[in-house]
N, C-alpha and C positions, 0 to 999 in steps of 0.2 A: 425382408429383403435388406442385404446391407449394403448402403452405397461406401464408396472409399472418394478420397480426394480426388482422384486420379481419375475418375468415372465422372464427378463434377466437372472436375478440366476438362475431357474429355467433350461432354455436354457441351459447355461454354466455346470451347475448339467448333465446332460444327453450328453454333451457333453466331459465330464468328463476333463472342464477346470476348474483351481482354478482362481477365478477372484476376486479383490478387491472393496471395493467398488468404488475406485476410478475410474477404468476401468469400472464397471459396471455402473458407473454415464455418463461416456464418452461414453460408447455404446449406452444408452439409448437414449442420445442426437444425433446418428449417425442417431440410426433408428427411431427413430421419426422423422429427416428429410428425411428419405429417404420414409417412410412412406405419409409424407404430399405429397411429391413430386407425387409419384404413384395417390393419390388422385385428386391431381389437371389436372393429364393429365387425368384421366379416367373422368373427368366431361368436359372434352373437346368434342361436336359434330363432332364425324368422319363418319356418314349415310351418306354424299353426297361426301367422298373422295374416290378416288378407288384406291386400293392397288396395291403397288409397288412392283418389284423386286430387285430396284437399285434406288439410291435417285438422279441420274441423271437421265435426258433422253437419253440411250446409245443403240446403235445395237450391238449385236457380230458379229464379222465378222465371219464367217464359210467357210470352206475352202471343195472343193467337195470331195465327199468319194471316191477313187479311190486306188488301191494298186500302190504304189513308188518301194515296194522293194518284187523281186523275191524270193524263197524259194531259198536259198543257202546251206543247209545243205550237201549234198554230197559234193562241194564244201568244206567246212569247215572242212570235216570229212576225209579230202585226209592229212588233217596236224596231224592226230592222233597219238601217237606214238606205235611201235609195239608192240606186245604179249610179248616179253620179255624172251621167253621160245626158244628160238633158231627158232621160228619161224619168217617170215618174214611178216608174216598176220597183218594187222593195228587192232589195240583192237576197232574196231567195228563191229555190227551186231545186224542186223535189222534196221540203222538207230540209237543207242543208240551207249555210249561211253563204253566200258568196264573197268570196276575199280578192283583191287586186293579185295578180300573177306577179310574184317576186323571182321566180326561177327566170331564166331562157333557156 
């Protein structure tokens, strides 16, 4: 694919960069290499390779699925601090933490 100057302008127009010609002479030569490049690998036969997931040959290790850690939440909810209202009740209920109402 050949790009032209004009096609760069063009590009840079819509990308709403101000580009000189100098830059746009420098660009042009980027992407026409990078263009060739694209070319050369796709004329490359890859029908009889078969696709990878990783460019080694690696196993994961995987570790068995088992639960490590119990459900501690009651636990956890014995360090709450209290209601704050003269009462001695921990600011939880139901299992949630109770926070001061900041909304109205």
């Amino acid at each position: 694919m050949a790009l032209s100057i004009e096609d760069i302008k063009k590009v840079a127009h819509l990308a709403r960069i101000d580009i000189s010609d100098a830059d746009a002479n420098a660009t042009l030569t980027k992407l026409t290499g990078i263009l060739d490049l694209i070319e050369q690998m796709q004329a490359v036969d890859t029908k009889s390779i078969e696709p990878m997931s990783h460019s080694q040959d690696l196993n994961q290790r995987l570790r068995d699925d088992v639960v490590t850690k119990t459900n501690l939440r009651d636990e956890f909810q014995k360090n709450a601090p209290m209601l704050g209202n003269g009462s001695n009740e921990q600011a939880v209920a139901d299992g949630l933490y109770l926070v001061p109402k900041v909304i109205e």
